[in-house]
Phi, psi and omega in degrees: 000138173308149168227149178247173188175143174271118179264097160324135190307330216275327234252310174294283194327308166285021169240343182268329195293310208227063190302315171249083181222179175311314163315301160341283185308315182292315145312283183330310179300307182292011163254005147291330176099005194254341159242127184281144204253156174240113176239181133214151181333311164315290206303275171342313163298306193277348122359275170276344163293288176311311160316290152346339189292171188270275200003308164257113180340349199271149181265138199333298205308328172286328177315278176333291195296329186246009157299283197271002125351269173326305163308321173284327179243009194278193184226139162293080189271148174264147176287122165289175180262161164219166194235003173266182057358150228210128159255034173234107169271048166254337190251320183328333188292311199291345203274297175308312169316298199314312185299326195284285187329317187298311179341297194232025160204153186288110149216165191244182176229135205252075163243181196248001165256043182320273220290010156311314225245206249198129175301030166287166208279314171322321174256142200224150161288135170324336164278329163313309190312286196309321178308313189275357156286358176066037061087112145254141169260050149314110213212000000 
């Protein structure tokens, strides 16, 4: 069964840094189709923007490939409203989406920043992830 999921930004950085770790593997499944990734222009923007800082080493040409990656196989969500407070409003985006997206499909929000976000069961770390795609974490 498919699983869909909002992939944090933090989650593309550790995979581009380090392609065979975990974060890694979980990107590859959404460029692959085995996880359908949930976006929106907001998400997207910070996508690329963050990639982009000088901070990090990565090269346009990857940069590229995996924005549109991503973009081809994601699905597109309107941010739902929500009421909790976020203590990053940079993550606020990732949190609404994911809430929006649950309405009508099993989806996660896949970071490496659990304690940003509000303790649910959905939101996972990327080895979670892999666990729950059934997974062996070998890497």
């Amino acid at each position: 069964m498919k699983k869909y999921a909002v992939i944090d930004t933090n989650v593309l950085v550790s995979a581009l840094l380090r392609w065979d770790s975990i974060p890694g593997k979980v990107v590859e499944h959404a460029l692959v189709g085995k996880i359908t990734p949930i976006l929106n222009e907001k998400i997207i923007a910070e996508y690329d923007e963050v990639l982009r800082r000088k901070k990090f080493p990565f090269k346009e040409n990857d940069i590229q490939i995996l924005i549109e990656g991503i973009k081809k196989r994601g699905v597109t969500f309107n941010p739902a409203a929500i009421d909790e407070s976020l203590p990053h409003t940079s993550d606020i985006v990732f949190y609404a989406v994911t809430m929006e997206a649950r309405s009508s499909e099993d989806a996660y929000l896949v970071t490496d920043n659990i304690k940003h976000f509000p303790l649910k069961p959905f939101i996972v770390t990327p080895r979670e992830m892999l666990a729950i795609l059934g997974n062996s974490i070998e890497i």
